[in-house]
C-alpha positions in Angstrom: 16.8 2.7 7.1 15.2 6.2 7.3 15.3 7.3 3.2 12.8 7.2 0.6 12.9 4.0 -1.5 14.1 4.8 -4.9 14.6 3.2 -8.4 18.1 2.3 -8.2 19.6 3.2 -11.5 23.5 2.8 -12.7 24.1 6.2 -13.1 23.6 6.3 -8.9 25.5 3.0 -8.3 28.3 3.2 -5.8 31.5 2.9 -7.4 33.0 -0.2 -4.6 33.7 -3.3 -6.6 31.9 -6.4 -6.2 30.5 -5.7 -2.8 28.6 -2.6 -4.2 27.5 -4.0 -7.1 25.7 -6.8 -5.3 24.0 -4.3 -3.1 22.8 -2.9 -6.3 21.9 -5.9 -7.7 20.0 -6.4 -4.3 18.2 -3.2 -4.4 17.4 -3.6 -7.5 15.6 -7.0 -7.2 14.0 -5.5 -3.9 12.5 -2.9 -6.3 11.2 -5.1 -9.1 9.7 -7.6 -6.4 7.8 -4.8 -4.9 6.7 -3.3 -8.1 5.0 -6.9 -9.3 3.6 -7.1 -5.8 1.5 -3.8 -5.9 0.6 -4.5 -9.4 -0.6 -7.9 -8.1 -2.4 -6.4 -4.9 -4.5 -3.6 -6.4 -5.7 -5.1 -9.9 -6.8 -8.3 -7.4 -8.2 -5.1 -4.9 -9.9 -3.7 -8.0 -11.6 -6.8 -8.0 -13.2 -6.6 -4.7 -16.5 -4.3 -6.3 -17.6 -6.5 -8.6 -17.3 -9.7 -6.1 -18.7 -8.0 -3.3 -21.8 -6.4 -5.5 -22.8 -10.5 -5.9 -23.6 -10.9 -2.4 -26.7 -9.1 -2.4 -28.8 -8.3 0.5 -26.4 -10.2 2.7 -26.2 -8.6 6.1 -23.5 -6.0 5.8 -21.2 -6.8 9.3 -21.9 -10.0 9.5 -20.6 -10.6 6.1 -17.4 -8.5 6.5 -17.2 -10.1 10.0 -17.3 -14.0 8.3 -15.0 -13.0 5.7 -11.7 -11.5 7.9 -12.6 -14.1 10.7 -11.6 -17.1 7.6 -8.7 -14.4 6.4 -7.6 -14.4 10.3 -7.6 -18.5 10.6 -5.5 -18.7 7.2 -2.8 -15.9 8.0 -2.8 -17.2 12.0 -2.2 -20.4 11.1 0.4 -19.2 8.3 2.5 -17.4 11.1 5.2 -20.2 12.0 6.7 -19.3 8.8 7.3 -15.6 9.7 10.5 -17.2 11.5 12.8 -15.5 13.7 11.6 -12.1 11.8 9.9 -10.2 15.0 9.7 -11.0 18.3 7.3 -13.7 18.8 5.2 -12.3 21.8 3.8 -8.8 20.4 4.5 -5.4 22.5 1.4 -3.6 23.9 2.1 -0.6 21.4 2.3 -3.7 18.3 -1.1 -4.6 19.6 -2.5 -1.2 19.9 -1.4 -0.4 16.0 -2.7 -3.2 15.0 -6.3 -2.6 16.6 -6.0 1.1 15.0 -5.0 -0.6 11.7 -7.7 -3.2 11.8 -10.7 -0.9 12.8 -9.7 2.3 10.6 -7.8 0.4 7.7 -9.6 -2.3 7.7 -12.8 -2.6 9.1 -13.4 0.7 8.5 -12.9 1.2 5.0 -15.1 -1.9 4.1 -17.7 -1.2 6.1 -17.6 2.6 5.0 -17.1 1.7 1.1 -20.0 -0.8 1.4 -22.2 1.7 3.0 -21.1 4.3 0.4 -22.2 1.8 -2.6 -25.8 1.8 -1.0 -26.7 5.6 -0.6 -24.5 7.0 -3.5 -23.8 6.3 -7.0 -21.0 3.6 -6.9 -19.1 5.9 -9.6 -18.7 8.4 -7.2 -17.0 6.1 -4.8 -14.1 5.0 -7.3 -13.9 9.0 -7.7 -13.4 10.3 -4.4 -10.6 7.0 -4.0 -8.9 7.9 -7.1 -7.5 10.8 -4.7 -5.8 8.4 -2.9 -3.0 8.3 -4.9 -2.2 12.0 -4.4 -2.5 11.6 -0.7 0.2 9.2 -0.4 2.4 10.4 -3.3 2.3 13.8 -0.7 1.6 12.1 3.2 4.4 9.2 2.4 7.7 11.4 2.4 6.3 13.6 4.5 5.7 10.9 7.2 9.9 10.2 6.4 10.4 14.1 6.8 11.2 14.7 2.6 9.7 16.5 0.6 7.6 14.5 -2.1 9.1 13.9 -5.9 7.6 16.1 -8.4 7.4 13.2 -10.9 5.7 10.7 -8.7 3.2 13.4 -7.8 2.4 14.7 -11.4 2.1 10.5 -11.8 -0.6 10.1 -9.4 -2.5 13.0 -10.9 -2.7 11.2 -13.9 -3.4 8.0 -12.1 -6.5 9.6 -10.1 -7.5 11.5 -13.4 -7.5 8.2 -15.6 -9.6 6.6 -13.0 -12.3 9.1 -12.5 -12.3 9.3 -16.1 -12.7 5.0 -16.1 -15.5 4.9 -13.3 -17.2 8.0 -14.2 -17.8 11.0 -11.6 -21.6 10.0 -10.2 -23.6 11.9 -8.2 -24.9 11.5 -4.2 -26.8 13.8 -1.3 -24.7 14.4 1.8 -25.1 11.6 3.5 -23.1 9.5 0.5 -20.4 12.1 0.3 -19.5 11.7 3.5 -19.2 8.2 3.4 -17.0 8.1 0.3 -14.5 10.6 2.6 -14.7 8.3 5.1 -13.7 5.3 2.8 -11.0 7.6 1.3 -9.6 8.3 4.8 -9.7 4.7 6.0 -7.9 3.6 2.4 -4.8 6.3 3.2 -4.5 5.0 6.6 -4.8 1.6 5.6 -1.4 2.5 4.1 0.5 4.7 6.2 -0.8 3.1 9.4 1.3 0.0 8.5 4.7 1.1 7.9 6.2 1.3 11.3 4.3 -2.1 12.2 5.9 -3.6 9.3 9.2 -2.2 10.2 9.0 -4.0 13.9 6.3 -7.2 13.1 7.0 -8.1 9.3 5.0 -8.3 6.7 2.9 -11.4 7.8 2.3 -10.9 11.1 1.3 -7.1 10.7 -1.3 -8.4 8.6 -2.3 -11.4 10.8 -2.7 -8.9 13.5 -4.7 -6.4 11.9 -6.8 -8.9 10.0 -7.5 -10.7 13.6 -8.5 -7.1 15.0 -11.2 -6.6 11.9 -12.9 -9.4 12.6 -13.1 -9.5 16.2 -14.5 -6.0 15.8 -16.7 -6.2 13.0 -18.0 -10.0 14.9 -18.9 -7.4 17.9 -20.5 -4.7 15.4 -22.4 -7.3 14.1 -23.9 -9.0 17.0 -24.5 -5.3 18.5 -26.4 -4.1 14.6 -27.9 -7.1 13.4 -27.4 -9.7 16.2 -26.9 -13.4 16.0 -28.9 -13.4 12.4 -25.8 -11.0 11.2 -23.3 -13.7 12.0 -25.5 -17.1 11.6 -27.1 -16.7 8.6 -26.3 -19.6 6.0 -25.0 -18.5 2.9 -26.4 -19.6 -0.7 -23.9 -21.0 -3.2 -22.8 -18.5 -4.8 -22.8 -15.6 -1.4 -20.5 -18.3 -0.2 -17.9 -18.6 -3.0 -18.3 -14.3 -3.0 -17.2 -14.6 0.7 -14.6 -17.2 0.1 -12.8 -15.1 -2.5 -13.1 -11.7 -0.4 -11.5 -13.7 2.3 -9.1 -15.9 0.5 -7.8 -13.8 -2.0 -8.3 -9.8 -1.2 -8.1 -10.2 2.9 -5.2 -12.9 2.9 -3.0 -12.5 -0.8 -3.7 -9.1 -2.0 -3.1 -7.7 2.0 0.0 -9.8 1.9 1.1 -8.2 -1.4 0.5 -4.7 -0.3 2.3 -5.0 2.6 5.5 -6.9 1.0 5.3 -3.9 -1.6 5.1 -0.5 0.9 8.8 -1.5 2.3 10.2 -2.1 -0.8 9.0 1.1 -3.0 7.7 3.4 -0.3 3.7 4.4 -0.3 4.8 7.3 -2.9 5.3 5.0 -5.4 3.1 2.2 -4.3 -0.1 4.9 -5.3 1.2 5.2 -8.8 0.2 1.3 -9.1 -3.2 2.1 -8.6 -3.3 2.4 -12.0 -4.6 -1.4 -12.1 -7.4 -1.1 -9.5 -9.9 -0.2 -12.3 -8.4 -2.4 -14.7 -9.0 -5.5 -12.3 -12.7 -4.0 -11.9 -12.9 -4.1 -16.1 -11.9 -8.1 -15.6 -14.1 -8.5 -12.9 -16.7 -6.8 -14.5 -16.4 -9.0 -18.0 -16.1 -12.2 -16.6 -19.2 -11.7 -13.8 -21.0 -9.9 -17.0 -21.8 -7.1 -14.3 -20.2 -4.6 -17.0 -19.1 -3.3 -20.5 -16.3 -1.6 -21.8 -16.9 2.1 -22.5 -15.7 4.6 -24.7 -14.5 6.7 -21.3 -13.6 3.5 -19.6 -10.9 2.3 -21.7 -9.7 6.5 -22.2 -9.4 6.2 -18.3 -7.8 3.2 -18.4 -4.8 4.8 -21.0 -4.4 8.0 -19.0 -4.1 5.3 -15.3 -1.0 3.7 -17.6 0.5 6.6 -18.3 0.7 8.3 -15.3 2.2 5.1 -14.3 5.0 5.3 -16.5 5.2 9.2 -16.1 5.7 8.6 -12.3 8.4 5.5 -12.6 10.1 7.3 -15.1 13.7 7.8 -14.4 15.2 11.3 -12.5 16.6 13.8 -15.2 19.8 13.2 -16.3 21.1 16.3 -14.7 19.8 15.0 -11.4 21.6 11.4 -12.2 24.7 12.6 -13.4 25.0 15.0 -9.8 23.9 11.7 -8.1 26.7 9.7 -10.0 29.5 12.4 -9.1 28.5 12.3 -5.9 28.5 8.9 -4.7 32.1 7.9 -7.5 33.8 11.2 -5.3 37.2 9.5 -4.7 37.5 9.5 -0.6 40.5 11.1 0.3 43.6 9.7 1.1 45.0 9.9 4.4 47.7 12.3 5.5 51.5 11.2 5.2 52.7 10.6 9.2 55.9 9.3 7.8 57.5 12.3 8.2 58.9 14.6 11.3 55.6 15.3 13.2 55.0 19.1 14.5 56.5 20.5 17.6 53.9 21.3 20.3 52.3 24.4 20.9 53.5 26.4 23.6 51.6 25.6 26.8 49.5 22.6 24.7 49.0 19.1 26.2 48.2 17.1 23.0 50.0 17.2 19.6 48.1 18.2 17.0 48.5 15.9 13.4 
């Protein structure tokens, strides 16, 4: 279905009987189901920093490269259940997007964010991504030719204010700036890359494929950069358990999540739920003691909640009562033919009724 994913409300139900109230009931539970599965994906996203800060001087590619290549094993092996969803032999175009989705959306962004950690204050990173939200509260109904809802834009405003406000704004030369904007570009398209793969392939095998892509590129980055050392060096204890949860839980869950969410809510409203990547940092932060709650922190974290609720909140009643009179509009019965039917036209080779 071409249309902007919406929160269905009563006042918009279909008047039907029971078939349209199941379809409401349906699109209703589609909604709820998407909304817990962005909240899921981006506080366990938001979690990624802290994780990823414990690895140390582990070598940059080959790390990213070890953790999608056990991501791609898991959601590979995982793709029997995907069913009769998609085709099971993938067209040339499917491949293609997914090599696009896994170098720029994927690979890209990790190895971009990384870098940006290293040469810039890792503040300023989590600033320049806060404008992700806005991007896609703008690019998403654009991509779907409509124009974007004033509520889920002044939302994400909020969102991207309450998390510069939570990380801080940092500072960095040229070199680190450009970095962060290519992270932020890599994290839109990372989003609006996917949707027409996840319209043909499914939520599953969209990420399979693009997670498979990552790694076989970042493997070939990494033997290019750092050669075999990159790939082949053993991991200590606790660089392991770091890699294991990048791969485990962001590559293969949290990707999963995102993915099942876009469909269900649209990427407009999918950025309002970034609202819990800096609160997963926070509980990343506390439990790995790599942080403390701050004055401005926890301000941030109020203003992220609110422009959550600002942008789920429901249309104006105006706006839902014109919706409600448009869609309980009795359809209009058909013409009487009971009765003597009209005499022809002159010179006219069909009756008209």
């Amino acid at each position: 279905m071409d249309f902007a994913p919406r929160p269905p409300t009563d006042a918009a139900r279909p008047g039907g009987g029971p078939a349209a109230d199941r379809t409401h009931r349906r699109r209703r539970g589609e909604w709820i189901s998407g909304c817990g599965a962005a909240v899921a994906a981006l506080f366990l996203i938001g979690t990624s920093a802290p994780v990823a800060a414990r690895l140390g001087d582990y070598p940059l590619l080959g790390g990213q490269a070890v953790r999608f290549a056990v991501a791609a094993v898991v959601l590979l092996a995982l793709l029997p259940a995907a069913g009769g969803a998609a085709p099971s032999r993938p067209t040339v175009r499917d491949l293609a997007g997914s090599a696009v989705l896994g170098l720029v959306g994927i690979a890209g962004f990790n190895v971009f964010l990384v870098a940006a950690a290293r040469a810039a204050d890792p503040t300023l990173v989590g600033t320049v991504l806060a404008v992700a939200p806005i991007a896609l509260a703008v690019l998403g109904p654009a991509m779907r030719r409509h124009r974007p809802s004033p509520t889920v834009a002044a939302g994400c405003v909020i969102v991207a204010v309450g998390t510069v406000a939570a990380t801080g704004s940092g500072g960095s030369g040229a070199s680190g700036a450009l970095l962060c904007l290519g992270a932020l570009v890599c994290e839109i398209a990372f989003s609006l890359l996917a949707v027409p793969l996840i319209d043909r392939l499914g939520t599953l095998r969209t990420t399979a494929y693009a997670v498979t892509a990552a790694a076989l590129l970042l493997a070939a980055a990494s033997l290019s950069a750092e050669g075999a050392a990159g790939l082949l060096r053993t991991p200590t204890a606790t660089e392991l358990a770091c890699l294991l949860y990048l791969a485990l839980v962001i590559a293969v869950a949290a990707n999963l999540l995102w993915y099942a969410a876009l469909p269900r809510i649209g990427a407009d409203h999918a950025g309002l739920f970034y609202a819990f990547t800096p609160i997963g940092a926070l509980t990343a932060g506390l439990l790995l003691h790599t942080s403390t709650p701050t004055a401005s922190g926890l301000v941030g974290l109020v203003l992220t909640v609110t422009g959550l609720l600002v942008g789920l909140a429901p249309a104006p009643v105006r706006r839902r009562r014109r919706a409600g009179r448009a869609t309980a509009r009795p359809t209009p019965a058909p013409p009487d033919r009971s009765g003597p039917a009209r005499p022809r036209s002159p010179g006219s080779g069909v009756q008209r009724c």
